[in-house]
C-alpha positions in Angstrom: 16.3 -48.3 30.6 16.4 -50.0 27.0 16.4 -47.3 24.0 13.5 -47.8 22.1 13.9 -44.8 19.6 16.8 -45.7 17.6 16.1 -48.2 15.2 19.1 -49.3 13.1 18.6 -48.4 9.2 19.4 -52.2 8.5 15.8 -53.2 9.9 13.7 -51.0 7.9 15.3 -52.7 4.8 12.2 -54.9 3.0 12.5 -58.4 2.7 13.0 -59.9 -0.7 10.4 -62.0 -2.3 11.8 -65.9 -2.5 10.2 -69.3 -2.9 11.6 -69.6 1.3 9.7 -66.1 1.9 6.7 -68.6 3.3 9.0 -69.5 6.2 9.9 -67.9 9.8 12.7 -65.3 9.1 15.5 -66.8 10.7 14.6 -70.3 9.3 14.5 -68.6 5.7 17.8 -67.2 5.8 19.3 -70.9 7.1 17.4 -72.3 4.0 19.0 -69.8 1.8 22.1 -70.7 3.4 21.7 -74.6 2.7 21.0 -74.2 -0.5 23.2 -72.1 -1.6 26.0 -74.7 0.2 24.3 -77.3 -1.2 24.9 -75.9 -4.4 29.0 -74.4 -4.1 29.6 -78.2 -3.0 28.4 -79.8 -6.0 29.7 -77.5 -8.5 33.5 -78.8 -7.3 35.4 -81.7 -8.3 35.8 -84.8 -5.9 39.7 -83.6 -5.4 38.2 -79.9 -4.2 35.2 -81.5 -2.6 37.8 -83.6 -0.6 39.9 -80.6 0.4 36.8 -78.4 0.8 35.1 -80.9 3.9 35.4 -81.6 7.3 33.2 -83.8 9.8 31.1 -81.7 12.4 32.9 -82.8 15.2 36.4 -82.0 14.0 36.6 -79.4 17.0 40.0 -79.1 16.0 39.5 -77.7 12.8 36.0 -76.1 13.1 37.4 -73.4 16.2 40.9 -73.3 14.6 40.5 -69.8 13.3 42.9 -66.7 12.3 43.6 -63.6 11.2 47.0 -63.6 9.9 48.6 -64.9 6.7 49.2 -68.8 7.8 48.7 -71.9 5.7 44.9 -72.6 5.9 42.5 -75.6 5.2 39.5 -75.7 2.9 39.5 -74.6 -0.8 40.7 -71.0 -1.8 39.6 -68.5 -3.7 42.9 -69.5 -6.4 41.8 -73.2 -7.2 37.8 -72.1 -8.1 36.7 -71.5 -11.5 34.1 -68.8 -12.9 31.0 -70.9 -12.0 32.0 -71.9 -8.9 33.3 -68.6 -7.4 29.6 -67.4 -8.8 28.5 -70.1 -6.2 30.6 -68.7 -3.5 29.2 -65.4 -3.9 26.2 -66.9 -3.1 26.6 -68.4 0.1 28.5 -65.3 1.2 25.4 -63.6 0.3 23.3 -65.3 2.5 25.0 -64.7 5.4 26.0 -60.8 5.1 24.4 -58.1 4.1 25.2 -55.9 0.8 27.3 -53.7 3.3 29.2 -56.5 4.9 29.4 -58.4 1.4 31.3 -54.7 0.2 33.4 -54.9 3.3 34.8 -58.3 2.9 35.6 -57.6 -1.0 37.4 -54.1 0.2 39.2 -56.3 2.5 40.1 -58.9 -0.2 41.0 -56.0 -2.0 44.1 -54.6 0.5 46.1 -57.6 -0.2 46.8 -56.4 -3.9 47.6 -52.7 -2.2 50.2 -54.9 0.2 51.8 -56.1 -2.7 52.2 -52.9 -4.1 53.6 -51.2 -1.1 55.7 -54.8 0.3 56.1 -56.9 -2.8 55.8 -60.3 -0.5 54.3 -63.2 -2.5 52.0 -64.1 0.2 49.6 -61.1 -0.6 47.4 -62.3 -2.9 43.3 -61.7 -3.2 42.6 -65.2 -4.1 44.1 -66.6 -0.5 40.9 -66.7 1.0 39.6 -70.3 1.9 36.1 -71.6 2.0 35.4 -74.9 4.6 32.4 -76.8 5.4 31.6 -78.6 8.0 29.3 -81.5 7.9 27.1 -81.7 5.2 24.4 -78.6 4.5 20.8 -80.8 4.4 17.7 -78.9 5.3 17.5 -80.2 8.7 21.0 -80.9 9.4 23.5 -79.5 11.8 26.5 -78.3 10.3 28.7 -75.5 9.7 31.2 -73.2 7.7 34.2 -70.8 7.6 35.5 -68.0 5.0 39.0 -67.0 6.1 41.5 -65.6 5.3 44.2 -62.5 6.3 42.0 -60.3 7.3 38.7 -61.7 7.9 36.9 -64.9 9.6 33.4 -65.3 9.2 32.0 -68.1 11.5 28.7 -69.6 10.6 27.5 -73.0 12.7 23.7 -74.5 11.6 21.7 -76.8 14.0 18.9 -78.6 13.0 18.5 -76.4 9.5 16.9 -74.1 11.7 19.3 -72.2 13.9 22.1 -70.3 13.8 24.8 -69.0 15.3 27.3 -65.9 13.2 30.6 -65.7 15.3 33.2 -65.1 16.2 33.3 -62.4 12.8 36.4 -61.0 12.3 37.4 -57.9 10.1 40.8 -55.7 9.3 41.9 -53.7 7.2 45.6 -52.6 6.6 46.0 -50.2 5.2 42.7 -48.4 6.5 43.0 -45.9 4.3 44.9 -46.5 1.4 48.1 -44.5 0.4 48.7 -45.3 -3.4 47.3 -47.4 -6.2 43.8 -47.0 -7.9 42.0 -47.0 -4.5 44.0 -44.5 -3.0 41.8 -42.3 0.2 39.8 -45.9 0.1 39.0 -45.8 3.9 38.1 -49.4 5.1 36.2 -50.2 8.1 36.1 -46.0 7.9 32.4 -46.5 10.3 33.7 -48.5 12.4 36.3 -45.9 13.5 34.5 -42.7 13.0 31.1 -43.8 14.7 32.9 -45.1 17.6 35.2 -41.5 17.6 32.0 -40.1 17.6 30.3 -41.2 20.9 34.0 -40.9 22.7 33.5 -36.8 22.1 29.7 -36.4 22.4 31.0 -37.6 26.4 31.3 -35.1 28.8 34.1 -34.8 31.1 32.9 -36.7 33.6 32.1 -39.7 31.4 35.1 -39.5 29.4 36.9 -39.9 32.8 35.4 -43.2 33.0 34.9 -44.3 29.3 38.8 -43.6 29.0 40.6 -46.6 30.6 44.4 -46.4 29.6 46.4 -43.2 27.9 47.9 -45.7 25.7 46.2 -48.3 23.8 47.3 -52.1 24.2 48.8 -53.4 21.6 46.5 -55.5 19.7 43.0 -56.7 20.8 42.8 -58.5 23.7 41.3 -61.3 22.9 43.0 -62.3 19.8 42.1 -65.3 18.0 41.3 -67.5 21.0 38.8 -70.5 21.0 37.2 -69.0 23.7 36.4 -65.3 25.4 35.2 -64.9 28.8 34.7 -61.0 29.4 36.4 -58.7 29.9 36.8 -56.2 33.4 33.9 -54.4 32.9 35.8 -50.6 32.6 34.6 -48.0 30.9 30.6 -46.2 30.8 27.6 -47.9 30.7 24.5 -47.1 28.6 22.5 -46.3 32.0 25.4 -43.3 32.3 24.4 -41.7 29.0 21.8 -39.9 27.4 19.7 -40.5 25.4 21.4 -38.7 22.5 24.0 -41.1 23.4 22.4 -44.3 23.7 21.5 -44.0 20.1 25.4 -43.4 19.2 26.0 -46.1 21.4 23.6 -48.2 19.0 24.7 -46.8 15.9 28.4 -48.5 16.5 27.0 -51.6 17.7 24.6 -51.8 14.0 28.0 -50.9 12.7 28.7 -54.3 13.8 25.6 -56.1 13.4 24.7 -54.3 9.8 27.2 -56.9 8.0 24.4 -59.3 8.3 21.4 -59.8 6.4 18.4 -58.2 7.8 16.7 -60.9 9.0 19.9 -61.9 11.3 20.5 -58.4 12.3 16.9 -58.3 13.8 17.4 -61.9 15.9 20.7 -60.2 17.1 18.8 -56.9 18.2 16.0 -59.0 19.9 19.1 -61.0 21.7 20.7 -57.9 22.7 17.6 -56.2 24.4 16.2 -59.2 26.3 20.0 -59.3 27.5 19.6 -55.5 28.7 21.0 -52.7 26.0 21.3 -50.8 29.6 24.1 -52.7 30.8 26.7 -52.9 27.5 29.7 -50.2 28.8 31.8 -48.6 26.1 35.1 -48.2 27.0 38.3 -46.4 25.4 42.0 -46.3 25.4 44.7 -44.4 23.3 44.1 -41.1 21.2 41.3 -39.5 20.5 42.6 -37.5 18.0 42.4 -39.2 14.3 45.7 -40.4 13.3 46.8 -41.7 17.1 46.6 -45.1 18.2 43.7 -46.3 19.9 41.6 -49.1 20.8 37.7 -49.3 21.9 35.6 -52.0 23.2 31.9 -52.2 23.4 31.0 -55.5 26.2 27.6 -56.4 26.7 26.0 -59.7 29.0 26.4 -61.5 26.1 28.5 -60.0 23.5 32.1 -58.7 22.7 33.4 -56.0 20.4 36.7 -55.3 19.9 38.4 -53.0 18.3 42.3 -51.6 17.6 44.2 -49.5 15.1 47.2 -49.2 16.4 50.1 -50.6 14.2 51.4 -49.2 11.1 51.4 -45.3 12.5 47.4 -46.2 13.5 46.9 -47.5 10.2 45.8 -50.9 10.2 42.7 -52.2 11.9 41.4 -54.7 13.6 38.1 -55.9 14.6 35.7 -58.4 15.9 32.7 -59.5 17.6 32.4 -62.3 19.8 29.6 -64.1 22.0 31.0 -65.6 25.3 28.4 -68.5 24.9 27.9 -68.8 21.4 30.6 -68.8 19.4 30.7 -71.6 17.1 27.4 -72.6 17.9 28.7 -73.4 21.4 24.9 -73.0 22.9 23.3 -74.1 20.2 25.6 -77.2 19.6 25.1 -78.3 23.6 21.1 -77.8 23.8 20.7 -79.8 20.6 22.9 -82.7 22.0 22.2 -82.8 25.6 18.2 -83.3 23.6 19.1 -86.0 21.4 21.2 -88.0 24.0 19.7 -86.8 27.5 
């Protein structure tokens, strides 16, 4: 049975009063989005412009996503001035939400901590690319990335009226900070301690089967791959718990789905219970003492969370959200052209 109590604290937010407020919710956000593309674009020079562009169909590029420090594509944080990196804030604000916008500057933030604890030139805030795929018009299908070590946010337009948010990836290394100005700063802190949370309000018998392995893998399973399929479906489902526990349950997933705008967050919710809320299954490995290594997924029909901390003496995390049809706009992207050219 679908849990209809909890609603996630995201949703009650109130919507703020634009000129785009006149449109469908989703469609206002992807307007907001345009524009404020629209806008980051012409603010560069044609040498940035150049570097900052890609064609729609360069499926090469577009899926060609990581996590790790790598040489990248796109325009970085390094080579913007004032104005435009004011424009950049923009579009990242119309596609998270003040909580996810915090996250990815805390994230940003971790690379000056590295330096301070490894002193390797690579670790630098302003390595964090921006690329655009196709160009944003209002009904246009395009797309865009902002990557870097860390974090991959995935956003894929179609039509200027849908869209599709993943794969999203977030880490944090350290997770909680040892030295410097920001020292205690726990990153990604919810999306460990909510998910701790559920694993002990479990009784025995469902900790038997939320508990899959002793000893967690070593990194996520899925990794940066193109493409998931899902995983074996281990662990305890949401028809096994309470209903206590169905809101914890919901709580981590908002975890997840709280970095995007409200609007966005409520599609995803709608998504999630016509897929059936009763059949996502939580499942564990590792410690479930703070301070061990573990790893957690949360897998639903349609949707994939994963999660480690397990490197660095279970100080460095990683996490992501995928959808097995709809990353990159995969759904979307086919409808639209099996439409056009039936």
């Amino acid at each position: 049975m679908t849990n209809k109590r909890y609603i996630p604290a995201l949703l009650t937010l109130g919507l703020v009063i634009s000129p785009l407020s006149n449109l469908p919710a989703v469609e206002s956000v992807v307007a907001e989005m345009q524009e404020a593309a629209a806008a980051f674009l012409d603010s560069l020079s044609a040498e940035l412009k150049e570097k900052a562009t890609f064609p729609m169909d360069d499926e090469g590029e577009r899926v060609n996503w990581h996590f790790v420090p790598r040489e990248r594509e796109g325009v970085s944080l390094k080579e913007l001035n004032e104005e435009q990196k004011g424009k950049l804030t923009a579009l990242l604000a119309a596609g998270l939400s003040a909580r996810g916008h915090t996250k990815v500057d805390q994230i940003m933030d971790l690379e000056s901590v590295l330096f301070l604890l490894e002193g390797e030139a690579h670790r630098e805030p302003d390595l964090y690319f921006t690329t655009l795929f196709g160009r944003p018009t209002s009904d246009g299908t395009w797309g865009w990335r902002f990557e870097g070590h860390h974090l991959s946010l995935n956003f894929t337009i179609v039509k200027g009226r849908f869209l599709a948010e993943a794969p999203h990836f977030w880490g944090a290394n350290p997770a909680k900070v040892p030295v410097g100005p920001t020292q205690g700063r726990r990153t990604l802190k919810e999306e460990e301690d909510v998910a701790r949370q559920l694993l002990l309000s479990l009784n025995e018998k469902q900790q038997n089967k939320a508990i899959i392995a002793a000893k967690a893998p070593r990194d996520i399973y899925t990794g940066a791959k193109e493409k998931v399929s899902p995983l074996p479906s281990e662990g305890v489902a949401a028809s096994e718990l309470t209903e206590d526990q169905r809101e914890a349950l919901n709580r981590l997933i908002d975890v997840y789905i709280g970095n995007m705008p409200a609007d966005l967050a409520s599609k995803r919710w709608n998504q999630l219970r016509e897929a059936g809320l009763e059949n996502v299954i939580f499942a564990w490995a590792g410690s479930m003492e703070p301070g061990g290594a573990h790893y957690y997924r949360v897998q639903g029909p349609t949707f994939l969370i994963e999660y480690d901390n397990i490197q660095n003496n279970a100080n460095h995390i990683h996490a992501v959200w995928r959808d097995f049809d709809g990353d990159f706009g995969r759904d979307l992207l086919r409808e639209h052209y099996e439409r056009a050219h039936p």
